[in-house]
C-alpha positions in Angstrom: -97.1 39.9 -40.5 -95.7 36.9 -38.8 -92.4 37.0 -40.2 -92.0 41.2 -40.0 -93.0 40.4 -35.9 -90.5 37.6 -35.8 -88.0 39.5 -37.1 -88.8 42.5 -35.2 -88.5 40.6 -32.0 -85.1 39.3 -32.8 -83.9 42.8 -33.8 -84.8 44.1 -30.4 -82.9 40.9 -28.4 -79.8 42.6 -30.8 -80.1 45.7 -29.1 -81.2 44.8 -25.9 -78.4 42.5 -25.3 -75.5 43.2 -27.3 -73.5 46.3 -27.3 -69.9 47.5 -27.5 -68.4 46.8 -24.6 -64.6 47.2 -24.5 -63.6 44.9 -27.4 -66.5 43.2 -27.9 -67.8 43.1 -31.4 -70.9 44.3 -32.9 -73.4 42.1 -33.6 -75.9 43.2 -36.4 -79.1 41.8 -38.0 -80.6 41.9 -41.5 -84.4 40.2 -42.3 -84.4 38.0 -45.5 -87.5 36.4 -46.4 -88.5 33.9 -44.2 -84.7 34.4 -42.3 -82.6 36.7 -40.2 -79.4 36.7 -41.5 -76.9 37.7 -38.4 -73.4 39.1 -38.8 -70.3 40.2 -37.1 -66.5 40.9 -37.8 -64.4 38.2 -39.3 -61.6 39.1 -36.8 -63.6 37.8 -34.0 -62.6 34.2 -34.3 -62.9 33.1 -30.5 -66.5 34.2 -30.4 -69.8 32.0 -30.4 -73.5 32.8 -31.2 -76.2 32.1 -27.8 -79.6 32.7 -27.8 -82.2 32.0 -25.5 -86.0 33.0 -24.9 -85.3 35.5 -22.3 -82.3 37.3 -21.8 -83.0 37.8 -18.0 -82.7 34.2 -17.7 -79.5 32.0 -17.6 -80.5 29.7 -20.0 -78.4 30.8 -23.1 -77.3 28.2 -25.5 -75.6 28.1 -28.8 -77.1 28.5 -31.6 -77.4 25.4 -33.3 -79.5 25.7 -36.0 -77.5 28.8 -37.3 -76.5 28.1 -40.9 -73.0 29.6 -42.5 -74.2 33.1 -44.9 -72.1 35.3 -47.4 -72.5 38.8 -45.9 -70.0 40.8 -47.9 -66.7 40.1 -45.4 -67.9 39.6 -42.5 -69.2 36.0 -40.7 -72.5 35.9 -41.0 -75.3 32.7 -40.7 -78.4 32.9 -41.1 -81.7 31.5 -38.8 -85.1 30.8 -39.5 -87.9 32.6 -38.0 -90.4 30.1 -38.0 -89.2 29.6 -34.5 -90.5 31.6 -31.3 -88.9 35.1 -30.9 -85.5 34.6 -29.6 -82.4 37.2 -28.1 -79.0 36.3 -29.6 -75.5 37.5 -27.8 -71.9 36.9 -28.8 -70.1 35.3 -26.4 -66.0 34.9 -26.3 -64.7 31.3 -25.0 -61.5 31.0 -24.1 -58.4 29.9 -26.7 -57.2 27.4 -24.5 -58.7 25.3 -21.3 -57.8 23.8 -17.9 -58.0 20.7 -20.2 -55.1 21.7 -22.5 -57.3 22.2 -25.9 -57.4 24.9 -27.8 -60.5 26.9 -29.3 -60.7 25.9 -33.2 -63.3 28.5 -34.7 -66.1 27.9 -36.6 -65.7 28.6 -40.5 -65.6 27.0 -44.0 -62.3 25.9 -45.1 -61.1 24.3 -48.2 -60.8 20.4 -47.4 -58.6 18.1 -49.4 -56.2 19.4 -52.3 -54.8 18.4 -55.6 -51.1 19.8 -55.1 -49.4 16.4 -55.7 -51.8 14.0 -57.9 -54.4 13.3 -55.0 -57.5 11.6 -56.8 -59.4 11.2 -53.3 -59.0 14.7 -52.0 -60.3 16.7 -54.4 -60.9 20.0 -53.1 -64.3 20.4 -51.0 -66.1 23.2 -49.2 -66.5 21.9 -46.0 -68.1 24.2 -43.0 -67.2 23.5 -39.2 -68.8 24.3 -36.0 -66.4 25.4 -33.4 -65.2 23.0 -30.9 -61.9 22.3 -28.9 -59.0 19.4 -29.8 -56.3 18.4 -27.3 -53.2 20.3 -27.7 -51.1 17.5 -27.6 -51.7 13.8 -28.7 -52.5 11.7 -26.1 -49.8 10.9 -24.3 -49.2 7.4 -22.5 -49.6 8.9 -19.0 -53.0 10.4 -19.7 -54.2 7.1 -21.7 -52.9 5.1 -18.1 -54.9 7.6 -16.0 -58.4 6.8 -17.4 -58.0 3.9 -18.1 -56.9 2.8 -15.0 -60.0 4.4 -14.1 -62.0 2.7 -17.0 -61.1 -0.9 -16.0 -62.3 -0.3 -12.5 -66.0 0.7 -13.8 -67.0 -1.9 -16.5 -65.4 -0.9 -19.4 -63.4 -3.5 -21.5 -60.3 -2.6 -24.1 -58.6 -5.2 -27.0 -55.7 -3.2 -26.6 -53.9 -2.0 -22.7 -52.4 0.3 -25.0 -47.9 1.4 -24.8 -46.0 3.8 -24.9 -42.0 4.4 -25.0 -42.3 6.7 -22.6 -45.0 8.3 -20.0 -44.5 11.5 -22.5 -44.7 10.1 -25.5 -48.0 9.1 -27.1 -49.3 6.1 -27.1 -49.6 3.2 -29.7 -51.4 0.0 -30.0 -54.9 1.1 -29.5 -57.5 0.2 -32.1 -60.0 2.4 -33.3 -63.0 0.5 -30.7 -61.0 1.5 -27.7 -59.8 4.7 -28.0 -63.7 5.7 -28.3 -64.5 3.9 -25.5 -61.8 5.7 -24.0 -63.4 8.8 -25.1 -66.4 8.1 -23.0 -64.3 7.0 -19.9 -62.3 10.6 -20.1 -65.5 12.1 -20.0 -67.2 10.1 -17.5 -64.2 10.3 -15.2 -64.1 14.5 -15.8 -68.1 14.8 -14.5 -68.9 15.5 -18.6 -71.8 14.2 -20.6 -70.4 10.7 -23.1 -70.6 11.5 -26.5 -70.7 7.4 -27.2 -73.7 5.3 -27.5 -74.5 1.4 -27.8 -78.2 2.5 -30.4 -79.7 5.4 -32.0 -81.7 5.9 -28.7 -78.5 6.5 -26.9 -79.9 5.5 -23.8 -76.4 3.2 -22.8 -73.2 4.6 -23.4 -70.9 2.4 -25.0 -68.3 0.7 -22.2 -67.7 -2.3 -23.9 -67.1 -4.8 -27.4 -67.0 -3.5 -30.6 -69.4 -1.6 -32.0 -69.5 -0.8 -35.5 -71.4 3.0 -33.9 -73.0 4.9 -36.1 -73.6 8.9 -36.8 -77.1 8.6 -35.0 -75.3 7.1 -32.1 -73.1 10.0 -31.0 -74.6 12.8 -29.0 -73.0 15.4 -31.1 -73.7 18.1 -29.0 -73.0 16.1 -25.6 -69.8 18.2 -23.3 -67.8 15.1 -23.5 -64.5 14.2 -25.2 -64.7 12.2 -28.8 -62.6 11.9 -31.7 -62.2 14.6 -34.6 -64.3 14.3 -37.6 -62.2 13.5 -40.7 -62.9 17.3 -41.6 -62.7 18.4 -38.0 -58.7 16.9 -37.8 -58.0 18.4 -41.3 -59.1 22.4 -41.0 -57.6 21.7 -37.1 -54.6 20.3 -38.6 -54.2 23.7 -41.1 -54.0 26.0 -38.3 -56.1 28.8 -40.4 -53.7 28.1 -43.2 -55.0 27.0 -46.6 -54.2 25.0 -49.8 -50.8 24.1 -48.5 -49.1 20.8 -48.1 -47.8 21.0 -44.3 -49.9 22.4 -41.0 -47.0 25.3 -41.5 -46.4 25.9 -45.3 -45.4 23.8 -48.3 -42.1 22.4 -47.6 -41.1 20.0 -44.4 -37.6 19.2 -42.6 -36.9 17.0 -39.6 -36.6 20.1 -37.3 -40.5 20.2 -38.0 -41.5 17.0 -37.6 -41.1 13.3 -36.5 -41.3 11.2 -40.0 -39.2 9.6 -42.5 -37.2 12.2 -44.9 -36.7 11.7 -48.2 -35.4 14.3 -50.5 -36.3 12.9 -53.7 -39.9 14.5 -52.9 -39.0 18.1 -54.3 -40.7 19.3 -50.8 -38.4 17.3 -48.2 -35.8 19.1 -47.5 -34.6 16.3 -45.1 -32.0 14.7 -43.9 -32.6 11.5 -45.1 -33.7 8.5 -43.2 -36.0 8.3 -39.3 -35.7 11.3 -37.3 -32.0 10.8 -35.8 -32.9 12.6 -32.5 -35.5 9.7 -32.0 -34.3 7.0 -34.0 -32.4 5.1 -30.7 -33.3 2.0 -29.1 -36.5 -0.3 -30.5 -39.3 0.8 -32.3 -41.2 2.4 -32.3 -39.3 5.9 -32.9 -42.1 8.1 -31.1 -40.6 11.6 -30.0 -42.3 13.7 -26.6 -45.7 15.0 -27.0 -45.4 18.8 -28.1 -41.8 18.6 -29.1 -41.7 20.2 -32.3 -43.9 23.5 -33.0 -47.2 24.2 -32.8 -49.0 25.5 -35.7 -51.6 28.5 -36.0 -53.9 27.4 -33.8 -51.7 25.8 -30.9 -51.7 22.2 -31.9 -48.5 20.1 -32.1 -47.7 16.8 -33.7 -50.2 17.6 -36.7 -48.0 16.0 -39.2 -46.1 12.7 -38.0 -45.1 11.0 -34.6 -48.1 8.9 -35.0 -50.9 8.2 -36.7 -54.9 9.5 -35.1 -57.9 8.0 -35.4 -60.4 10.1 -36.7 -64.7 9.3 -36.5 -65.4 9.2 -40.2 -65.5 5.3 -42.3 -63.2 6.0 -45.0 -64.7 7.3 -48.1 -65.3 9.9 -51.2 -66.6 12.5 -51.9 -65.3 14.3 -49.3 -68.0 16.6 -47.8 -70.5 13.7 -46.4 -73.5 13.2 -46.3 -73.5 17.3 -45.7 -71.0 19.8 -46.5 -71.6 21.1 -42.9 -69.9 19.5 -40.2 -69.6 16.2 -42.3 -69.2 12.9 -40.3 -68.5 11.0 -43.5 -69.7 7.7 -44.9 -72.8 5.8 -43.1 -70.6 2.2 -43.6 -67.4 1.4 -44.1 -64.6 -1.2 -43.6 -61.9 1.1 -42.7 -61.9 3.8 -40.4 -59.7 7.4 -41.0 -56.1 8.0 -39.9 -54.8 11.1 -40.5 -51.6 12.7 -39.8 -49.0 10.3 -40.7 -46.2 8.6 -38.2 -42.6 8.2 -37.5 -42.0 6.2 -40.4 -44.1 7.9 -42.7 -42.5 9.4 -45.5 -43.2 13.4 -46.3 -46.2 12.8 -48.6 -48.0 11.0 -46.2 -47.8 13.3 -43.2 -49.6 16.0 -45.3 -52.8 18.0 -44.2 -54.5 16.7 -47.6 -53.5 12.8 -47.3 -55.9 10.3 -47.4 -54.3 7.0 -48.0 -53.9 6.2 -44.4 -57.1 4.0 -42.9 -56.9 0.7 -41.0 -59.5 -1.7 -40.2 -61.2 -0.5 -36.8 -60.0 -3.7 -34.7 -56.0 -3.0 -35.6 -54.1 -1.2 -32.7 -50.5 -0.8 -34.2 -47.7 0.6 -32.6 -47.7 3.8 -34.5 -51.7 4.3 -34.2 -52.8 7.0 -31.3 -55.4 9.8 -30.9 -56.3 12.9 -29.5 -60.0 14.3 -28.6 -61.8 16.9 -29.4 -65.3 18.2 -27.3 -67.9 21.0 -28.0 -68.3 24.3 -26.4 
């Protein structure tokens, strides 16, 4: 009788608080056992499930313990109602912020592929939480901004960081930094860090290098961090899926900033560094958000330079969880995705994997961007 009241309860919240209003969609509810399984229309991407205790209240928060479902085509998850009664609303968030980051929806995507002979991307169904990722890579203005304000409140970098130019991204920044720098951004925009010093995450992590791990990272903090390796790769897609490029399956330099080679059947060139960027030293960086965005608003998903991502290098892919995966518990070399300037075409693929560095390396073709929760 427990679980028909439970379920009851939650049916009511349905009706009570969610109802066709202009566009909004339909939310709907089916009991399963000891679950509710909860559904809505696929098409409403920029939507997130709340629920909260009483809906007269302002205390609504996501639904975190929502689990991914099958529900014919619709989105659906499923929750368990072994927890006390509970109203559930959908709740549109905006497709791009104040912040310049753009809304990546929740889903499962194919991770990894096997198009060209990859051993250490074999194809993986990986589910992410929504969350938002900067727009652009970080540029060497915005990196000079908080750091500036950084220095000035404790925190200590290996690298200053560079850049060619205030819009260009920047380089040289190792893998320790640009998380500490995460926390800084955050600290400096009035956000929770995502960055800890323990598993108690009771100092946020300012300064040396610290090998963090996954129980170290308020996951669910308001603050700025890096992608996940899986995070980066179903960002970098743009809602695309199984092809090579964040755009389709072949790449030319009017796409992207890398090294063309036309003997990959796929490269449709010219030959040789990017000629609108390859002036003057190295490195050849071209301006953040240059060359086109893909699906879901992001530029410079393929070349210009390398981004740290959270995870230790490792395979499977998919770990330890196949939702929201944060990748190996150790490591000796942490994730780069995305390829850079001098990259050839295979490795500025969504799928490519052979780009890591040790943590403590800031090269001059190794930047970043952030990503934050809802």
């Amino acid at each position: 009788m427990k679980t028909k009241f439970q379920c009851f309860f939650i049916g009511l919240a349905l009706l009570a608080v969610v109802h066709p209003v202009l566009a909004q969609p339909v939310l709907g509810i089916v009991p399963t056992n000891n679950q509710s399984l909860l559904y809505w229309p696929a098409t409403a991407t920029n939507y997130v499930l709340q629920s909260c205790a009483n809906p007269a209240s302002t205390n609504w928060v996501f639904a975190t313990d929502a689990v991914p479902a099958t529900y014919g085509s619709q989105t659906a998850v499923t929750v368990a109602n072994t927890l006390a009664a509970r109203f559930f609303r959908l709740i549109s968030v905006p497709t791009n912020t104040a912040d310049r980051m753009a809304f990546i929806p929740a889903g499962s995507f194919t991770m990894g592929d096997t198009l060209d002979g990859e051993t250490d991307a074999i194809p993986t169904n990986v589910y992410v939480s929504s969350f938002y990722m900067d727009t652009n890579l970080v540029s060497y203005s915005l990196w000079q901004s908080v750091y500036a304000y950084a220095t000035n409140r404790g925190y200590g970098f290996d690298y200053a960081g560079a850049g060619k130019a205030a819009n260009h991204p920047v380089q040289t920044v190792d893998w320790y930094d640009v998380v500490k720098w995460c926390n800084a951004r955050s600290e400096m925009a009035g956000l929770t860090p995502c960055y800890y010093t323990d598993a108690a995450r009771t100092t946020v992590y300012r300064t040396g290098q610290n090998d963090l791990q996954a129980s170290f990272v308020n996951w669910g903090a308001s603050g700025y961090r890096l992608p996940t390796e899986a995070e980066w790769e179903k960002a970098a897609r743009g809602g695309l899926s199984g092809l090579r490029f964040p755009w389709g399956d072949t790449i030319s330099e009017s796409q992207a900033n890398y090294d063309g080679d036309t003997t990959y059947s796929y490269d449709l060139g010219p030959n040789g560094y990017n000629a609108l960027f390859d002036t003057g030293p190295t490195p050849f960086t071209s301006p953040v958000g240059y060359f086109a965005a893909n699906g879901y608003g992001l530029y410079d998903m393929a070349g210009n330079v390398d981004e740290w991502c959270w995870d230790w290098v490792g395979t499977p892919l998919g770990q330890p969880t196949t939702t929201n995966p944060t990748g190996p518990a150790t490591g000796t070399f942490r994730v780069l995705r995305g390829g850079y300037w001098g990259y050839l075409a295979n490795y500025v693929r969504c799928a490519d994997r052979s780009l890591a560095d040790f943590p403590s390396n800031g090269k001059t073709y190794n930047g970043f961007r952030c990503v934050r929760g809802l």
